[in-house]
N, C-alpha and C positions, 0 to 999 in steps of 0.2 A: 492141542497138547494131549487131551484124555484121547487119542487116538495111539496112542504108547503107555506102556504099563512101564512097570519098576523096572525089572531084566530087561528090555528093549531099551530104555534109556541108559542104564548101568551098561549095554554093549557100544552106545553110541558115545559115550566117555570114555572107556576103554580104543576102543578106535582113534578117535578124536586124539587122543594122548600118545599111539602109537604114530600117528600121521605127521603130529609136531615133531617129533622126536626125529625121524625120518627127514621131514624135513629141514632140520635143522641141523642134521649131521650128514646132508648131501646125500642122502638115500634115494633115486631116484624110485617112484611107486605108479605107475602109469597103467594102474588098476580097470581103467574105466576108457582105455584107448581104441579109439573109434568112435568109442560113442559122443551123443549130445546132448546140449542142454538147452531149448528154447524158456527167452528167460524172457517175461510178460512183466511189463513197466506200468501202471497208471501211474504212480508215483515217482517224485524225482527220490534219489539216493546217491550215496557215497559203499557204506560197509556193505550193505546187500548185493550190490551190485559189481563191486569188484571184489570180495568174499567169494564169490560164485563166481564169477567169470576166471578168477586167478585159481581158485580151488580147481575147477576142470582142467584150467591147462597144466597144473601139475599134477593132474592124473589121467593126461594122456590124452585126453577128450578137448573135445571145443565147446561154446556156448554163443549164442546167437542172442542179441538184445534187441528187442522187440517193446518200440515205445507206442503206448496205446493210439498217438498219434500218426505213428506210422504204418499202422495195420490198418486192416479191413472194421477192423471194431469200432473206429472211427467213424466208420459211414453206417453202422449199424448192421454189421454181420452178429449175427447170433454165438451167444457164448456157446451152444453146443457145436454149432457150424465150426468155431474156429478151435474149438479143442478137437472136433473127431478130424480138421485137417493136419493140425500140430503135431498131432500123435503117429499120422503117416510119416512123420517127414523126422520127428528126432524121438530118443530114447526117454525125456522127462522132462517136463514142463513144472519151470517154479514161477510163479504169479505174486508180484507186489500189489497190494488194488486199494479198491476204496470198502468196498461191499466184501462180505461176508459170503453173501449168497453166488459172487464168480467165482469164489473157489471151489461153493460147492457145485456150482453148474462145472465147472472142468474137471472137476475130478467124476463126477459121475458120466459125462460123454465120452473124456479121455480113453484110451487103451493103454496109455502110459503110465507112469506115477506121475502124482501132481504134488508139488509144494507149496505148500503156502509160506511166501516169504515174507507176509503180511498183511493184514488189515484190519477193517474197522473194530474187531473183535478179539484179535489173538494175534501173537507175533510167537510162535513157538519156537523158530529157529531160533529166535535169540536169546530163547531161555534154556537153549541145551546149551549153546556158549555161556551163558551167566550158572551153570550148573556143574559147569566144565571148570571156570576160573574158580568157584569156593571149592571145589574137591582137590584143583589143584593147590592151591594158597593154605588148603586144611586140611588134606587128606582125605578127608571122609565129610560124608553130607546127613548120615543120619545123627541123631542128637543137639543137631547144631541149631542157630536162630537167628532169623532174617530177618529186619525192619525194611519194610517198603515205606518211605513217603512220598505224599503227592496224590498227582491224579488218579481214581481208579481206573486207567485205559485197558488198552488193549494188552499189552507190556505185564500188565497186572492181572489179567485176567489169567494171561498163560502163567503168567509165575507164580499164582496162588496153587493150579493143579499139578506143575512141575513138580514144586517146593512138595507139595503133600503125596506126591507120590515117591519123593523116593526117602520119605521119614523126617525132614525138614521144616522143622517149625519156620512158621509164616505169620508176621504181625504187621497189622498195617495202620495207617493216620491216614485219613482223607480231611478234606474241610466238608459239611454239612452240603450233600449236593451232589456230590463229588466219588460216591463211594462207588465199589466192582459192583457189577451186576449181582445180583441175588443169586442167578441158578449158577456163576460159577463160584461164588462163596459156599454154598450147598455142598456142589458136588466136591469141593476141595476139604469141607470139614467129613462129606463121608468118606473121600479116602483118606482123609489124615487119622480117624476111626481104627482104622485095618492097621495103618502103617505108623501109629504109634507116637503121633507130631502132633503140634498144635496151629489151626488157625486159628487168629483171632481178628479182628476186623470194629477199627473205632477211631478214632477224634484225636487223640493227644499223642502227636509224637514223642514226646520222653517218655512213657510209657513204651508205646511200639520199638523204642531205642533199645532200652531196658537190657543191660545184661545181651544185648545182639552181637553175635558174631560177624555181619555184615549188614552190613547200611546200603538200601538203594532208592536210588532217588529219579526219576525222567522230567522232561519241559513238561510246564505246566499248559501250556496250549499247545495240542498238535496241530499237523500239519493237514489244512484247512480247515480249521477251529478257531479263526484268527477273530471272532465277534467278542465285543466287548472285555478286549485283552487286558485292559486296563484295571476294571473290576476284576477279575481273575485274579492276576498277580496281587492285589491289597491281601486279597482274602486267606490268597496261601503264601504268604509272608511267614505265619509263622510253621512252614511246612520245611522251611528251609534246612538243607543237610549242612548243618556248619559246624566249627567245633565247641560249641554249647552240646549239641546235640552228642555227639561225638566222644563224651567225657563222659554219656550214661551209658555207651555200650562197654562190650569188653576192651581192657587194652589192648588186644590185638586185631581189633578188628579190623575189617575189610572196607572200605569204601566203593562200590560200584556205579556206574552212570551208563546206560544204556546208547547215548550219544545222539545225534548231535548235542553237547550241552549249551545252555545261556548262563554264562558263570555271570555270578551274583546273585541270580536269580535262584531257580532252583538247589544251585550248589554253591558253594563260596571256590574261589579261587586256590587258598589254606587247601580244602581238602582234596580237591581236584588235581594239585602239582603234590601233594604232602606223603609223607611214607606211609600212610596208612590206605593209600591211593591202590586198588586196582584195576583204574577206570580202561588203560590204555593195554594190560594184559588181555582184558576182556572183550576190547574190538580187534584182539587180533587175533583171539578164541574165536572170533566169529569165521574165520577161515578155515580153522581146525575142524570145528563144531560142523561146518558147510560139507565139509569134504566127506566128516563121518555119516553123514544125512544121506550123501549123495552115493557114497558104495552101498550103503544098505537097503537103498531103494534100487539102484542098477545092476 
């Protein structure tokens, strides 16, 4: 995410809003026709993977799905081997993985741009869609204020440096254990410093609620995290986005869920179908958000 500043992401919203519009009023935009997109799987998906695959073909382009099982990577070709071949053969390679360290091995072999569509560490693209749906729902992103509850993952790490870069206070509730890594807490209170927001980072959801203009919540075990699932859900029990919590923000506030959700769990069902819901605007921001990602890197 700290690999874009404020005006970079304020263009990637502005696009993004221009592309749905387009889209939605049958404007044909095949911006990016001919080109391609070799799209790197270790993980299974749903929004990432047809996000991007349907975002290319309505812009003229194709995308190529590429499951770690079916490649060379499989038998132990080398991530630099298979980015400097990848990059022959299509215009931008977006990588879902597990590790942290293949995105940065493809992006430093590549000749192409690399996306990182996700991992252990950061999910960026999907915090320019979650940054896309409050500016839409609110107009504007600076002054505003986000409750994150839950786990400190990957999800949170991007959205902590998102949030504070483009003037968007950021409060968050973990359980004791559980919190964002330290250096991107860090880096997000020095750019919240500049840009005139607040992170704050601690324990008590109604507090982190507090007067929030949007509520976000993710599963509380990702995906292959599945030890001791048991213990986990006891403890963030009361992490839960319901409407208890939901009566300390604003009344207009926003509800978000980064998706797949386990309703009951992390979110209650009330808030997940309820009008203060923008759970299902915001997975389908993820196409918008994809496509703006995608011209401004091709």
């Amino acid at each position: 995410m700290n690999d874009l500043n404020k005006e970079e992401i304020g263009y990637l919203l502005k696009t993004a809003e221009s592309l749905k519009i387009q889209r939605r009023t049958g404007v044909a935009h095949p911006i990016l026709q001919g080109r391609t997109l070799a799209m790197i799987f270790e993980k299974p998906s749903t929004r990432t993977r047809v996000s991007f695959e349907t975002g290319m073909n309505q812009l003229g382009g194709s995308a190529l799905y590429l499951s770690s099982q079916d490649t060379q990577l499989k038998r132990g070709e080398s991530i630099a081997d298979t980015a400097r071949v990848l990059s022959r053969y299509a215009d931008c390679i977006m990588a879902r993985v597990f590790s942290h360290d293949t995105i940065v091995g493809l992006a430093e072999y590549s000749a192409v741009p690399v996306i990182n569509g996700l991992c252990d560490e950061e999910h960026p693209c999907q915090i320019v869609a979650d940054l896309f749906t409050i500016y839409e729902k609110k107009g504007k992103l600076e002054g505003l204020k986000l409750a994150y509850l839950g786990d400190g993952n990957n999800v949170c790490n991007s959205l902590l440096l998102g949030c504070a870069l483009m003037g968007l206070s950021i409060h968050t509730a973990h359980p004791e254990g559980y919190f964002p890594k330290e250096e991107y807490v860090q880096k997000a209170q020095a750019i919240a410093k500049k840009t005139g927001c607040t992170v704050k980072i601690g324990s008590d959801p109604k507090e982190a609620a507090k007067d929030a203009d949007a509520l976000y919540t993710d599963v509380w075990v990702s995906m292959g995290q599945d030890d001791n699932t048991g213990d986990k859900k006891k403890l963030f029990r009361p992490y839960q986005l319901n409407s208890e919590l939901l009566q300390n923000s604003n009344k207009d506030a926003i509800v978000l869920h980064c998706l797949p959700a386990h309703r009951g769990e992390e979110i209650t069902d009330e808030l997940m179908d309820g009008p203060h819901s923008a759970v299902f605007d915001q997975a389908e921001n993820r196409l918008h958000a994809q496509k703006a990602i995608l011209v401004s890197v091709m």
